[in-house]
C-alpha positions as CSV (number, residue, x, y, z in Angstrom):
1,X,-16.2,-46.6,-42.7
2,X,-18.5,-47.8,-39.8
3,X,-18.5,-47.9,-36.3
4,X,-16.6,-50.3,-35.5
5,X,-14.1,-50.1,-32.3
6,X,-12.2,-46.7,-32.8
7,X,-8.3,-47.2,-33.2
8,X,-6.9,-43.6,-31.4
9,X,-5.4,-41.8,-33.7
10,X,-3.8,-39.0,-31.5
11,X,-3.1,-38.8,-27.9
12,X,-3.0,-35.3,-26.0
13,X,-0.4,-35.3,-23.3
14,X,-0.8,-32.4,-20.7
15,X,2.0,-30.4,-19.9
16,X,4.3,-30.6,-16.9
17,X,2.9,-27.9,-13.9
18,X,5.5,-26.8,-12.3
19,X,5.2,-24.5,-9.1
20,X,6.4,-21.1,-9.4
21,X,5.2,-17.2,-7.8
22,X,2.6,-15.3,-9.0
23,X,2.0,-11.6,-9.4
24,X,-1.0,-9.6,-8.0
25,X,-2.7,-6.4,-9.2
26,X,-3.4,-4.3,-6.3
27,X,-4.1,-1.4,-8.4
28,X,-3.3,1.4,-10.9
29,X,-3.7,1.9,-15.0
30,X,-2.7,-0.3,-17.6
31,X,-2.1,-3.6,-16.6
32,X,-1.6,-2.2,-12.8
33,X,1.0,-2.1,-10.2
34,X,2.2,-6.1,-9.5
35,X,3.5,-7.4,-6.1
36,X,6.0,-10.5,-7.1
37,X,6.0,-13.4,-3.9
38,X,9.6,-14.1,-4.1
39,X,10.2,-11.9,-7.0
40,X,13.4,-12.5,-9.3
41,X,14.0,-16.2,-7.8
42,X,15.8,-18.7,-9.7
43,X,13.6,-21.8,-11.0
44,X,15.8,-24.1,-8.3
45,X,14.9,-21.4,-5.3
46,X,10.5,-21.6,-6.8
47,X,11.1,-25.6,-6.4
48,X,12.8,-25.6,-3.2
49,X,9.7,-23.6,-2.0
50,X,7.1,-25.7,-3.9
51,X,8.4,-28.7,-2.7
52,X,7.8,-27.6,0.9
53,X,4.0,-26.5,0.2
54,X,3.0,-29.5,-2.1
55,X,1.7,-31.0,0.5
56,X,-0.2,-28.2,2.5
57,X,-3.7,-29.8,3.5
58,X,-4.6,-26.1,2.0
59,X,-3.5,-26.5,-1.3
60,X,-6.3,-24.9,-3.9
61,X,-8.2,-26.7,-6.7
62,X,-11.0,-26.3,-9.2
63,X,-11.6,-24.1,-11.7
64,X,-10.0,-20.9,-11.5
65,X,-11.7,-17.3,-11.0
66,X,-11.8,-14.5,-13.2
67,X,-9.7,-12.5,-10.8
68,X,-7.3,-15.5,-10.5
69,X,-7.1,-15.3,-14.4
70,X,-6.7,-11.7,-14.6
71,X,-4.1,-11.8,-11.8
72,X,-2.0,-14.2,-13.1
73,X,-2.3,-12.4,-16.8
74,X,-1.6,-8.7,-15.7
75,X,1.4,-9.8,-14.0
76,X,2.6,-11.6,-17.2
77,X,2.0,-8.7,-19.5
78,X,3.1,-5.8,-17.1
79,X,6.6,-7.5,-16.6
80,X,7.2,-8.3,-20.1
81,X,6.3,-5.1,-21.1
82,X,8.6,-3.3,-18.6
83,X,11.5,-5.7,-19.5
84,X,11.3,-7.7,-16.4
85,X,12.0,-11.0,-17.7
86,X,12.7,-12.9,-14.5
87,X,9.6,-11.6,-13.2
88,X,7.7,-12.5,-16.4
89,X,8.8,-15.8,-16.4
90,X,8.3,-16.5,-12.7
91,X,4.6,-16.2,-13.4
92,X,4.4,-18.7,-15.9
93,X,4.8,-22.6,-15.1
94,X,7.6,-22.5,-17.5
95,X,10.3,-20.2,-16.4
96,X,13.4,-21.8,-17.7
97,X,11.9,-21.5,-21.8
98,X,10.5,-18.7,-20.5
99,X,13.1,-17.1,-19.7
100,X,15.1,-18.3,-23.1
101,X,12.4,-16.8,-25.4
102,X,11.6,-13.3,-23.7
103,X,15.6,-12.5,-23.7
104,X,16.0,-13.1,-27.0
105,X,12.7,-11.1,-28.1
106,X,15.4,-8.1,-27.2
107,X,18.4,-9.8,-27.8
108,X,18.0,-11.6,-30.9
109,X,15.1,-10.5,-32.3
110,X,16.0,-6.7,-31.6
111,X,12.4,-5.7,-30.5
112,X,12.2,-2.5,-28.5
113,X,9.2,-0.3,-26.7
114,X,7.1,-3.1,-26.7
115,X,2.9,-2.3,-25.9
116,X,0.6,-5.3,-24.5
117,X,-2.9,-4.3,-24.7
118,X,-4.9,-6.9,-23.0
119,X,-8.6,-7.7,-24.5
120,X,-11.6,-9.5,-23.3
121,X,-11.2,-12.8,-21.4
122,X,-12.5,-16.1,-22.3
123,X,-12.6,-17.9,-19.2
124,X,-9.1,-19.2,-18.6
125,X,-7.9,-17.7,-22.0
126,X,-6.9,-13.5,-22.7
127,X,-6.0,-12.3,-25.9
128,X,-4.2,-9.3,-26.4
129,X,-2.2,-7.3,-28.9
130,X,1.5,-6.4,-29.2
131,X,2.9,-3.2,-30.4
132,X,6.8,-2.7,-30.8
133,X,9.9,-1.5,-33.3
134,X,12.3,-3.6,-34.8
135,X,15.8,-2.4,-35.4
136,X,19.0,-3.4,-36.8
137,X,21.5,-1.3,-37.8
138,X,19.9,1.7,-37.8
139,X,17.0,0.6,-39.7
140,X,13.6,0.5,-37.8
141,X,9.8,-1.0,-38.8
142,X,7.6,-1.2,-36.4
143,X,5.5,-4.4,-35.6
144,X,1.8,-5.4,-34.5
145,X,0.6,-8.9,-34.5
146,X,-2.3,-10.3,-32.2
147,X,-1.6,-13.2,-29.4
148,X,-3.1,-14.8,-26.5
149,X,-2.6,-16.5,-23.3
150,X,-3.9,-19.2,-20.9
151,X,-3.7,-19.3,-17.3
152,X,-4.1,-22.5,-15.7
153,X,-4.0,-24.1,-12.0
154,X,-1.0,-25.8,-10.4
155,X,-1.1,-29.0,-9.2
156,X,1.7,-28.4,-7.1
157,X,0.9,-25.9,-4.7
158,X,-2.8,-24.4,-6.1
159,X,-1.8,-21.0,-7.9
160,X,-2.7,-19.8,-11.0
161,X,-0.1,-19.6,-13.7
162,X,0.5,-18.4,-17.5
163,X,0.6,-22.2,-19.2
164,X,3.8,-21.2,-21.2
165,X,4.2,-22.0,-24.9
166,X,6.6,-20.1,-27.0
167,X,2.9,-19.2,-29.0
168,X,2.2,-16.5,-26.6
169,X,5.3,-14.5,-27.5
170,X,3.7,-14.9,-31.2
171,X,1.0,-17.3,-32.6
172,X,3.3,-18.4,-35.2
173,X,6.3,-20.1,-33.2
174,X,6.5,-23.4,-31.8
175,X,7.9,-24.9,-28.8
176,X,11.1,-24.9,-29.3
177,X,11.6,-22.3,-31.8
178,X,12.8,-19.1,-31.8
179,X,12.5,-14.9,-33.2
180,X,16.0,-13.3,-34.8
181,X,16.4,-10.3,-36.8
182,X,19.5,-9.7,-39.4
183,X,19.8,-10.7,-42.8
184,X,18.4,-13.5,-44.2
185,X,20.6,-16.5,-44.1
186,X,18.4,-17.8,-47.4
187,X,17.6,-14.6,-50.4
188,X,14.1,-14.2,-51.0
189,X,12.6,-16.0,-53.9
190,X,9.9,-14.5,-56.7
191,X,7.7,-18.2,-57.2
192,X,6.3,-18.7,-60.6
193,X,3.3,-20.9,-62.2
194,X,3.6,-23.1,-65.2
195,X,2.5,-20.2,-66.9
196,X,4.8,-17.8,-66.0
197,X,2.5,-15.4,-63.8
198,X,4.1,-15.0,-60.1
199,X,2.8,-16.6,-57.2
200,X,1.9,-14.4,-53.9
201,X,-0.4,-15.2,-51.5
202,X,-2.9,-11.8,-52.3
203,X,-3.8,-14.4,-55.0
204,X,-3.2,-17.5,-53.8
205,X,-4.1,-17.5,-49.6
206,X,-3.1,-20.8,-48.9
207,X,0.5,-20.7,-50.8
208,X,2.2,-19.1,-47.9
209,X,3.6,-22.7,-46.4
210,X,4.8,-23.8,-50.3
211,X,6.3,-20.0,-50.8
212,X,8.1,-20.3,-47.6
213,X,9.7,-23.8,-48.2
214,X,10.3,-23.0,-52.1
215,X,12.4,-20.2,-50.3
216,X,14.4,-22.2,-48.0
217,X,15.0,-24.6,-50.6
218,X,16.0,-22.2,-53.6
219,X,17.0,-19.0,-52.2
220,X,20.8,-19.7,-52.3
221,X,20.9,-20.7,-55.6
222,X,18.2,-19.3,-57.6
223,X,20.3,-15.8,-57.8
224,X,19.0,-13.8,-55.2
225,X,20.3,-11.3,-52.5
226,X,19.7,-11.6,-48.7
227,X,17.3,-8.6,-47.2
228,X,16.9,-8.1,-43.5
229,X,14.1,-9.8,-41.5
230,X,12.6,-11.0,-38.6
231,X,12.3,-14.4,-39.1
232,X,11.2,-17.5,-37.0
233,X,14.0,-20.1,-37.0
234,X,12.5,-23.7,-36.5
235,X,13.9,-25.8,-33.7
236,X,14.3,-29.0,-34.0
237,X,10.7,-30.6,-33.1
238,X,9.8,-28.1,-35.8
239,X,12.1,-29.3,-38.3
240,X,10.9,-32.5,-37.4
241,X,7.7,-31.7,-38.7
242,X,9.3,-29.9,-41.7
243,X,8.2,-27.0,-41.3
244,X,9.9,-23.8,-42.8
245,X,11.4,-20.6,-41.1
246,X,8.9,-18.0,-42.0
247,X,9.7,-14.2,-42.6
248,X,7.6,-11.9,-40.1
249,X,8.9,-8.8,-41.2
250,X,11.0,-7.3,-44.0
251,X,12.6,-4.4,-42.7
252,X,14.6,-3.5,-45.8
253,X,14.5,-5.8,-48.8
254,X,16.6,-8.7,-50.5
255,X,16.5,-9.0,-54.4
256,X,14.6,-11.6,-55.3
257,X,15.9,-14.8,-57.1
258,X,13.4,-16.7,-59.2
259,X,11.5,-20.2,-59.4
260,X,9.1,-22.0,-61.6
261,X,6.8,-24.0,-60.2
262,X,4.5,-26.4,-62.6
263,X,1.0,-25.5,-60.8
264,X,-1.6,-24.3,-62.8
265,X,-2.9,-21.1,-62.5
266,X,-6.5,-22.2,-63.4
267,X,-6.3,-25.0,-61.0
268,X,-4.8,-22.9,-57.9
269,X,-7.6,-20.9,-58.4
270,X,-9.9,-23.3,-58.7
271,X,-8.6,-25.0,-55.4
272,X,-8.8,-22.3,-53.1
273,X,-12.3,-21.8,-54.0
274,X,-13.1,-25.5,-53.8
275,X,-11.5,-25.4,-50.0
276,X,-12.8,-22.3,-48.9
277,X,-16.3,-24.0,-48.8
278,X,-15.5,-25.9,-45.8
279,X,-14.0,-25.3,-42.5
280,X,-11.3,-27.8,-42.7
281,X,-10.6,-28.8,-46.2
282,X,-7.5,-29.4,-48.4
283,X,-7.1,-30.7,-52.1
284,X,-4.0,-31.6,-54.3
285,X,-4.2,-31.7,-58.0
286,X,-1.6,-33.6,-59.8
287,X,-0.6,-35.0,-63.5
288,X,-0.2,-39.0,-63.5
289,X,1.9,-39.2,-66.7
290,X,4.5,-37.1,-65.0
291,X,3.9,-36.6,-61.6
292,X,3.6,-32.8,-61.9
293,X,1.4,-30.9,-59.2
294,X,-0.9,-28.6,-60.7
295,X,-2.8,-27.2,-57.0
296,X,-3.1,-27.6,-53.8
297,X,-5.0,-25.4,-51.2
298,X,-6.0,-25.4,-47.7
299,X,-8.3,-23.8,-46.0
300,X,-6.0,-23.1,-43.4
301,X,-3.6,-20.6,-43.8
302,X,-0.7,-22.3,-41.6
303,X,-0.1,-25.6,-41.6
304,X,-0.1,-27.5,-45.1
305,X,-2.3,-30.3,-44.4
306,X,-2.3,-31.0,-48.0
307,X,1.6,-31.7,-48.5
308,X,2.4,-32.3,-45.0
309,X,-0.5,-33.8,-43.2
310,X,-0.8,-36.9,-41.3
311,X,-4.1,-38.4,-41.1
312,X,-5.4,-41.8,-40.7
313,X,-6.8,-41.7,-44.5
314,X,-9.7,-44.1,-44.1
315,X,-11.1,-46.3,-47.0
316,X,-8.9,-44.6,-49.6
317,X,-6.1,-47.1,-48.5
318,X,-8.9,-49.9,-49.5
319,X,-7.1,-49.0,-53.3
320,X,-3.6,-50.5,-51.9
321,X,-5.3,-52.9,-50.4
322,X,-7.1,-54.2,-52.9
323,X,-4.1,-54.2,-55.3
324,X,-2.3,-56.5,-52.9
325,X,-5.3,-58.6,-52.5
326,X,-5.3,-58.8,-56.7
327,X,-1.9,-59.7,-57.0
328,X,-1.5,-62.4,-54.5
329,X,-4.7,-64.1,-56.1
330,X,-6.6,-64.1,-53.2
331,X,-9.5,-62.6,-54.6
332,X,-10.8,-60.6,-57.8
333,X,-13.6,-58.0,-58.8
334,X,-16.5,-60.6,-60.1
335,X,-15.3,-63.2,-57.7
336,X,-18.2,-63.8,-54.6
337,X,-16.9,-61.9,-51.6
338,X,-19.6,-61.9,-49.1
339,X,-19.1,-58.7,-46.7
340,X,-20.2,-59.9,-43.1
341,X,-22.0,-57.1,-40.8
342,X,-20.1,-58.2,-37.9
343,X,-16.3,-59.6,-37.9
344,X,-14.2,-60.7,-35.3
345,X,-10.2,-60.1,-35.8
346,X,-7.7,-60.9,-32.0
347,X,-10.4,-59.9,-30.0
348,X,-12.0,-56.9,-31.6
349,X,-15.2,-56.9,-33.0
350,X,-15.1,-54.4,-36.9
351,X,-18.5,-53.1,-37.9
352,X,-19.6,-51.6,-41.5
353,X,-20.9,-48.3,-42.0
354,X,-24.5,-48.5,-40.6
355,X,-24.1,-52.0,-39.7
356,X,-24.8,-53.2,-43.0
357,X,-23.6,-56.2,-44.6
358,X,-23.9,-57.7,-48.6
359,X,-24.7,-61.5,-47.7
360,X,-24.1,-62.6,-51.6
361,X,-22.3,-60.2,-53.6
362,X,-19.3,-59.8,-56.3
363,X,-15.9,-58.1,-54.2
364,X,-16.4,-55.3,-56.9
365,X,-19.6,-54.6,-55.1
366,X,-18.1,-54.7,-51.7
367,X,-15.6,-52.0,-52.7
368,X,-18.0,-49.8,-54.4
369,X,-19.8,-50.0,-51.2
370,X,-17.0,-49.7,-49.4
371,X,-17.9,-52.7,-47.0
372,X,-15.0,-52.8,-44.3
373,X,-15.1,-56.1,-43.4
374,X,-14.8,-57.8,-47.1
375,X,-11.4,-56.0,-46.5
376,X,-10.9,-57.3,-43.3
377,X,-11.7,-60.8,-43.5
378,X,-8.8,-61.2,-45.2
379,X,-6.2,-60.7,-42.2
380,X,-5.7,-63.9,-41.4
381,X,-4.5,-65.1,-44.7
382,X,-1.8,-62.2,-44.6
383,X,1.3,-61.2,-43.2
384,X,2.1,-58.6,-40.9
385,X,3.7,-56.7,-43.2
386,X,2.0,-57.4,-46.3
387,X,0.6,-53.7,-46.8
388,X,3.4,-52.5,-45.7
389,X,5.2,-54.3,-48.4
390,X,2.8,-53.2,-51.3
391,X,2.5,-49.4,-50.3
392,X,6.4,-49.0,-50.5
393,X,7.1,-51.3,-53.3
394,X,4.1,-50.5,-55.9
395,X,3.3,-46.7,-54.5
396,X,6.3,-45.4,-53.5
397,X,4.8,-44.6,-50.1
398,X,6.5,-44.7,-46.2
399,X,10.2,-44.8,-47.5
400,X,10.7,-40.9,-46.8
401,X,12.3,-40.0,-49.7
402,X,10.4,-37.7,-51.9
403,X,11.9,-34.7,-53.1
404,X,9.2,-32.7,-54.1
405,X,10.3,-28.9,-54.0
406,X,9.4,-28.3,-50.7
407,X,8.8,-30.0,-47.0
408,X,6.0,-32.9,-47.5
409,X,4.7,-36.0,-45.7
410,X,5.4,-39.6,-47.8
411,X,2.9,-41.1,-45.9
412,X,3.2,-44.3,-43.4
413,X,2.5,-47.8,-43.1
414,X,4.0,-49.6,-40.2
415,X,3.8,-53.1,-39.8
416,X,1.1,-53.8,-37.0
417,X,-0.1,-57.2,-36.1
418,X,-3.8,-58.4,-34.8
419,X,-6.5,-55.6,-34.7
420,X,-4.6,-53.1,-35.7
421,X,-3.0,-55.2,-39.0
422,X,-6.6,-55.6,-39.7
423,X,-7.7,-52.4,-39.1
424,X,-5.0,-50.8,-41.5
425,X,-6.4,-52.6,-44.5
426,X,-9.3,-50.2,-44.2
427,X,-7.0,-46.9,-43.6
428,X,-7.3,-46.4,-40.0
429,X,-4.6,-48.3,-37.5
430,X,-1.4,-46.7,-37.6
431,X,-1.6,-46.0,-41.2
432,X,-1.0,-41.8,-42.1
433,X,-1.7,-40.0,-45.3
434,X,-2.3,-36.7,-46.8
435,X,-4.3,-35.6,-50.3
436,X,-0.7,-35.8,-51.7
437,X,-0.2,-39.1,-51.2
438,X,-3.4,-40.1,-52.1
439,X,-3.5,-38.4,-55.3
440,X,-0.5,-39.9,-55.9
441,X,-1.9,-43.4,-55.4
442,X,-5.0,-42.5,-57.8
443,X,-2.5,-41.4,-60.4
444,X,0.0,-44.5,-59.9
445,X,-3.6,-46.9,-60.7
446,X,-4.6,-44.4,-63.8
447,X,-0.9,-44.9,-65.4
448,X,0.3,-48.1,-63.7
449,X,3.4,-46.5,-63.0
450,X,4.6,-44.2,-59.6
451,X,5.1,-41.2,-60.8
452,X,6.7,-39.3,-57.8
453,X,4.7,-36.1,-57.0
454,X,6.7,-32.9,-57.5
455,X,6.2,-29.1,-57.8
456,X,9.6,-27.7,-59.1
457,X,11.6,-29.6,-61.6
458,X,14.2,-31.9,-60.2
459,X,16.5,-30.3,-63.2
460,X,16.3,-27.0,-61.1
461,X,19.0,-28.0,-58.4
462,X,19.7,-31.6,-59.9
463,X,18.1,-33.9,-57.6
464,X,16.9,-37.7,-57.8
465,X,12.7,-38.5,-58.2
466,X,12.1,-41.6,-55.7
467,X,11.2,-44.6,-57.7
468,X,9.1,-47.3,-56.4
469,X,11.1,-51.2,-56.4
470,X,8.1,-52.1,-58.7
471,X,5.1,-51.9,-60.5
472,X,2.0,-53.8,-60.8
473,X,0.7,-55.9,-63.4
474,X,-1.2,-54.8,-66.6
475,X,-4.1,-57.4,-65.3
476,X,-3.9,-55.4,-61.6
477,X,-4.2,-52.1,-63.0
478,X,-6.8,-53.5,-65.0
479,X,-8.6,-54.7,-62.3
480,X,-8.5,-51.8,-60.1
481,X,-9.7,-49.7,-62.7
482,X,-12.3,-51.9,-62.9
483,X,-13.6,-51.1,-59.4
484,X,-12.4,-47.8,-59.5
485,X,-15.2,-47.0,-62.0
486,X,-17.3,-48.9,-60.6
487,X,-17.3,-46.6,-57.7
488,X,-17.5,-44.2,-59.9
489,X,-20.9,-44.8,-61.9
490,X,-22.6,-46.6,-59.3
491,X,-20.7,-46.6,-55.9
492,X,-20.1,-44.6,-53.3
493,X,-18.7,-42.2,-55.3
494,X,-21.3,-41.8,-57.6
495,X,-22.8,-38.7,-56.5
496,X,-19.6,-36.8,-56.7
497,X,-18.6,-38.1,-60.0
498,X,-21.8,-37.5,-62.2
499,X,-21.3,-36.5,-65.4
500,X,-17.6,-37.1,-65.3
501,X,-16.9,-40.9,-67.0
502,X,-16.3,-42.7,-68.6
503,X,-12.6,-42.4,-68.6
504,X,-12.1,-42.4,-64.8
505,X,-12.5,-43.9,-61.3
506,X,-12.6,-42.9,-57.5
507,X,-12.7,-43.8,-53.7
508,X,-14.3,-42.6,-51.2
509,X,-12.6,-42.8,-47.4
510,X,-14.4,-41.7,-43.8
511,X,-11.9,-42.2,-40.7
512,X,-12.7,-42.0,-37.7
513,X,-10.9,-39.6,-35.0
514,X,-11.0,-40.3,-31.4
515,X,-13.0,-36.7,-30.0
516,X,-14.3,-35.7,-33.0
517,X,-18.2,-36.1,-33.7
518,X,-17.8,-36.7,-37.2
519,X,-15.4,-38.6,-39.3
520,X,-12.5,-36.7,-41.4
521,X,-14.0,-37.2,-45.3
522,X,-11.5,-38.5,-47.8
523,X,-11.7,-38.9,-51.8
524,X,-9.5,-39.5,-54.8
525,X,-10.1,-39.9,-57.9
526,X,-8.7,-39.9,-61.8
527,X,-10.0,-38.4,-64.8
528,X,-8.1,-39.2,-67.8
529,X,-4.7,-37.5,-67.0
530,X,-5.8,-36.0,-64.0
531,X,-5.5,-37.3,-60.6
532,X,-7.0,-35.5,-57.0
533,X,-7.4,-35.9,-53.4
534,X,-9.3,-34.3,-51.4
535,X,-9.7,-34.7,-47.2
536,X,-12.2,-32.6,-45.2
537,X,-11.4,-32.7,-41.4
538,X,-14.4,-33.3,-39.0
539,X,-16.8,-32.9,-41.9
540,X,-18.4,-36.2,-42.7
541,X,-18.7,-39.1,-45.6
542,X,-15.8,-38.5,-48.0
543,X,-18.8,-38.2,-50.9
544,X,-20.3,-36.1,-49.6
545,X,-17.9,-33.6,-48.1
546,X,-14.3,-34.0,-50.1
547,X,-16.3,-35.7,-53.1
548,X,-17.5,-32.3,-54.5
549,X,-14.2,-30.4,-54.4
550,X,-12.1,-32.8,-56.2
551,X,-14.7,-33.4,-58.5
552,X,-15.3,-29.8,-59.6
553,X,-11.1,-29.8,-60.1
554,X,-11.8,-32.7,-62.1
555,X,-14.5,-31.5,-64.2
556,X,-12.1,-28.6,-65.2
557,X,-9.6,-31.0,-67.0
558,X,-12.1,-31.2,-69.5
C-alpha cells in the first residue's frame, strides 16, 4: 500500500464536560481532609450553577497544574474510599454514571473496606491501587487490582475534574457495564485441545477472551455447577462488540463442565510465541478442508483482535478482489495490466507504494507487487456493490452469521461509491477484517470451497455452519493460485515464504491508519492444508512484520 490520500479509518469523539464541584486538600494524611463547594448537590442543582458561571469573563483554561490534578484526584479517592458517593461523583464530569457504578461497587458487587493508595502522577493521569473484601453470604475473599484516573479541565466553568469512565472503578469494565457478585448465572467450563490436554491461560496467555466466551456459550449445557463470583456483566455497547462477562474473582468454586475445542496444542504454542515478538501482533491458524481453528494468539491479553478485530485489512482484500476481477473476465494473470504511478478516481488522486509504477507488465506481476492502482483502475468498469457482492457470496464474509464457538467479527464490506468504492478494492475504505477472516479467505482459495471457520464442533450444541450462496470456478481458483504463488516465490511475499513451496501461496497487505506513523502489516497465506493470517498493528510492511509469524506456523505443518 502507498501513500496515497488516507481514507480515516477511526474517528475519536471527546467526551461531553459537564460542570460539576470539586474537592480541595487543605491538609492531613492519606489522601487528606476535602472541602466539597456545594457538597452532596444533585446533577440538576451543579447545572443550574454552571449555567450561571459559563460565561464568567474569568473562566480558566490551559493546561492544568499538578496541584489542580492532585486536587481534583484526592478528592475522588478520599470520598470513594469513605463511602461518599455523592461527593465522589460530584467531582467527576460524570456524576449521574458515576453515581450508578460506585453504588453498586457496594450494592451489587458486595465490596466492603475498600483502600485507594494513590501512586505517582503522570501529568493529567494518577494511577493507584485498590484494596477491599468481597462477601456474600458469609463467604469473604479479598481483592486487589491496579487502576487509574485522569483529570481533565472543564469547558464549562474552568475546574478540574476526574474524566469519568466506568475503567477507573476497574481497568476491565466498559462504559456501560457493570460489577455483581452471587453465583454465576453460566457454570464454569474446563476448555480442552484437540488433544485432550486442558486449556488455561498459565499456558496459553492470550486464551483468556476464547475461555471466557467458550464459558458463556457452554456453561449451561456442558454439565457444570454455578460457583460464586465477581463478575463484570456487559452492557449493551459491550455486547455490541461481543464481548464476554469475565469472572474477577471466584470466591467459592462451581464444578466445572467440559469442552473440546479443535486447536492444536503445537500450534497455540507456537502462536503465542510467534506474537509475543511484537508489540501488537495477532495470528489465526486454521484447516481449509474443514474449517477447523487450530491457534490464535494475541499479544494482548484483552481484547481478541484476532477473532474479533476490525481493521481496515489493506492489500489482503486485493485476493477478493482479484477473484471478482477473474470471473467477470475483465482481466487475467498473463494478460498486460499496466500499473500507473499516479491514478485519478472522483477527485482523489491513489498513489503506489513508493510512487512506483510497472509501465508494461503481466496483472500477475502487478499483484505480486502489489501495485494499488492495477487494482484501482478498474472502478469505473464496476458496480458499487460489486465487492460487496463477491465477499458475501464466494467468502462467506459481512453477512454476520458465523457461529464459531465464541464471539467473532465476520468481517465488512459495505457498498461505497467514488473514492472510497475504489479505495476498498485495495482493503482500506470502509472495508473491516481480522486474521480470522483472512485466513479464512486464504483457505476458501486453497480448497475452492468456504469452509466456515470454527473452534468447537457445531455437533456440541447443534448449530448451523454459514454457507456462502456460491463458489468460484475451478478456472478462478486456478488462477488465484496462480498469483498466489507467485507472491509467494517471487513477490512481495517472497521473503517470508522461503523455503516453504511449492504447494502454497500468500499476500501481503499494509493499511494505513489515520495517527499512526506506520502502517498496520497484514499477511495470509496457505500451505498445503494449512491456512494463516497474521496482522501486526503499527508495525510496518505486512512481509516484513506479520510475514514471519505466519510463516513460522506454516513451516510447522510440515
Amino acid at each position: 500500500m502507498g501513500n496515497r490520500r488516507r481514507v480515516a479509518e477511526r474517528r475519536k469523539t471527546k467526551p461531553a464536560v459537564v460542570g460539576g464541584m470539586i474537592a480541595v486538600v487543605i491538609g492531613g494524611a492519606g489522601f487528606g481532609v476535602y472541602a466539597l463547594y456545594g457538597g452532596g448537590a444533585a446533577a440538576d442543582d451543579r447545572s443550574t450553577a454552571t449555567s450561571a458561571t459559563a460565561h464568567h469573563k474569568d473562566i480558566k483554561t490551559g493546561p492544568l497544574s499538578a496541584a489542580e490534578v492532585k486536587t481534583a484526584a484526592a478528592g475522588f479517592l478520599t470520598a470513594w474510599q469513605q463511602g461518599k458517593v455523592p461527593q465522589a461523583a460530584a467531582v467527576t464530569n460524570d456524576s449521574t454514571a458515576a453515581t450508578t457504578l460506585l453504588t453498586g461497587y457496594t450494592k451489587d458487587a458486595h465490596i466492603t473496606g475498600v483502600t485507594l493508595t494513590e501512586g505517582t502522577r503522570t501529568g493529567d493521569e494518577v494511577p493507584f491501587s485498590v484494596k477491599g473484601t468481597v462477601s456474600y453470604k458469609g463467604t469473604k475473599k479479598p481483592l486487589a487490582y491496579e487502576s487509574s484516573l485522569t483529570v481533565v479541565r472543564s469547558k464549562e466553568d474552568g475546574k478540574p475534574y476526574v474524566d469519568w469512565h466506568s475503567s477507573v472503578v476497574h481497568p476491565d469494565l466498559k462504559d456501560g457495564d457493570s460489577l455483581v457478585t452471587g453465583e454465576s448465572g453460566t457454570p464454569p467450563v474446563k476448555a480442552y485441545d484437540r488433544d485432550g490436554g486442558e486449556l488455561t491461560t498459565a499456558k496459553y496467555p492470550s486464551l483468556g477472551p476464547v475461555l471466557d466466551g467458550l464459558r458463556e456459550k457452554y456453561g449451561k449445557i456442558a454439565g457444570g455447577k454455578a460457583g460464586i463470583e465477581l463478575r463484570v456483566v456487559r452492557g449493551k455497547a459491550s455486547e455490541k462488540s461481543k464481548l464476554s462477562d469475565k469472572t474477577l474473582l471466584t470466591l467459592t468454586k462451581g464444578t466445572p463442565g467440559s469442552v473440546k475445542t479443535t486447536l492444536s496444542p503445537t500450534l497455540q504454542a507456537a502462536a503465542e510465541q510467534q506474537v509475543a515478538k511484537q508489540a501488537k501482533a495477532s495470528a489465526v491458524v486454521m484447516r481449509p478442508s474443514t474449517g477447523e481453528i487450530l491457534a490464535v494468539a494475541n499479544t494482548s491479553h484483552g481484547f481478541n483482535v484476532a477473532f474479533q478485530g476490525s481493521l481496515a485489512p489493506g492489500s489482503t482484500m486485493k485476493i477478493v478482489t482479484s477473484t471478482m476481477l477473474f470471473e467477470k473476465d475483465l482481466v487475467h494473470p498473463d494478460e498486460s495490466h499496466p500499473c500507473p504511478k499516479t491514478y485519478k478516481l472522483a477527485g482523489w488522486t491513489f498513489h503506489n507504494d513508493d510512487d512506483s509504477e510497472i509501465k508494461k507488465g503481466t496483472f500477475k506481476l502487478a499483484f505480486g507487487a502489489s501495485c494499488n492502482n492495477a487494482f484501482i483502475n478498474f472502478a469505473p468498469k464496476l458496480s458499487n456493490s460489486d465487492l460487496t457482492n463477491e465477499a458475501q457470496q464466494v467468502y462467506g464474509l459481512g453477512m454476520n452469521n458465523w457461529a464459531i464457538g465464541v464471539p467473532s467479527f465476520d468481517g465488512s464490506i459495505p457498498v461505497q461509491s467514488g473514492a472510497q468504492m475504489g479505495a476498498s478494492l485495495i482493503g482500506q475504505g470502509g472495508v473491516r477484517m481480522n486474521p480470522l477472516n483472512m485466513a479464512s479467505v486464504a483457505s476458501t482459495v486453497e480448497t475452492g470451497v468456504f469452509h466456515q471457520p470454527y473452534l468447537v464442533a457445531p455437533s456440541v450444541d447443534n448449530r448451523t455452519l454459514a454457507k456462502a450462496s456460491r463458489t468460484m470456478s475451478s478456472t478462478t481458483q486456478a488462477e488465484l493460485k496462480e498469483v498466489m504463488q507467485y507472491t509467494a516465490s517471487y513477490g512481495t511475499a517472497a521473503k517470508a515464504m522461503a523455503g516453504l513451496g511449492p504447494n502454497y501461496g500468500a499476500k501481503t497487505g499494509s493499511a494505513e491508519v489515520d495517527g499512526q506513523k506506520k502502517p498496520n502489516g497484514w499477511f495470509t497465506a496457505f500451505r498445503g492444508d494449512l491456512a494463516a493470517a497474521g496482522v501486526v498493528q503499527a508495525g510496518g510492511h505486512g512481509g516484513d512484520t506479520a510475514g514471519p509469524i505466519v510463516a513460522a506456523l506454516l513451516k510447522m505443518g510440515g
